[in-house]
C-alpha positions, 0 to 999 in steps of 0.5 A: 146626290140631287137634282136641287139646288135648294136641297143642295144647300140645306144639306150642306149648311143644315146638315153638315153634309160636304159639297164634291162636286158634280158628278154627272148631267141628267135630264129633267123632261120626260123621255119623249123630248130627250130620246133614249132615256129611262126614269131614275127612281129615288127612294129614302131610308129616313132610318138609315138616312139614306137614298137609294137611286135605280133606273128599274121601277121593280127594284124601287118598289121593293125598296119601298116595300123594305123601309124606304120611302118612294120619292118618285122619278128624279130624273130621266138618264140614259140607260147602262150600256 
């Protein structure tokens, strides 16, 4: 999952991963211009080749803590209801 077109691209000609589709919308800007949102954390295992996405700070630290490298706020989604 990602939010790049140019990471789109390199994982499916670079990498052999398979394009499905979009599978959801998430926002860009900070919460202040899109009310209601929270941060979703994405961290990689690069051992594991894996991300790891979560809207709670504490869990995407101790991913970080636990192999996984913090790649920062991806984006800004609406929280699970």
């Amino acid at each position: 999952m990602t939010t790049s077109h140019a990471e789109l691209e390199a994982a499916v000609y670079d990498d052999g991963f398979e394009y499905q589709g979009i599978i959801g919308y998430v926002y860009n800007e900070a919460p202040s211009t899109c009310a209601g949102t929270v941060p979703f954390y994405r961290t990689f295992n690069a051992q594991l080749t894996d991300h790891y996405y979560v809207t709670n700070a504490t869990s995407a630290a101790n991913a970080a803590k636990n192999g996984y490298t913090d790649e920062g706020i991806a984006a800004y989604v609406f929280p699970p209801s």
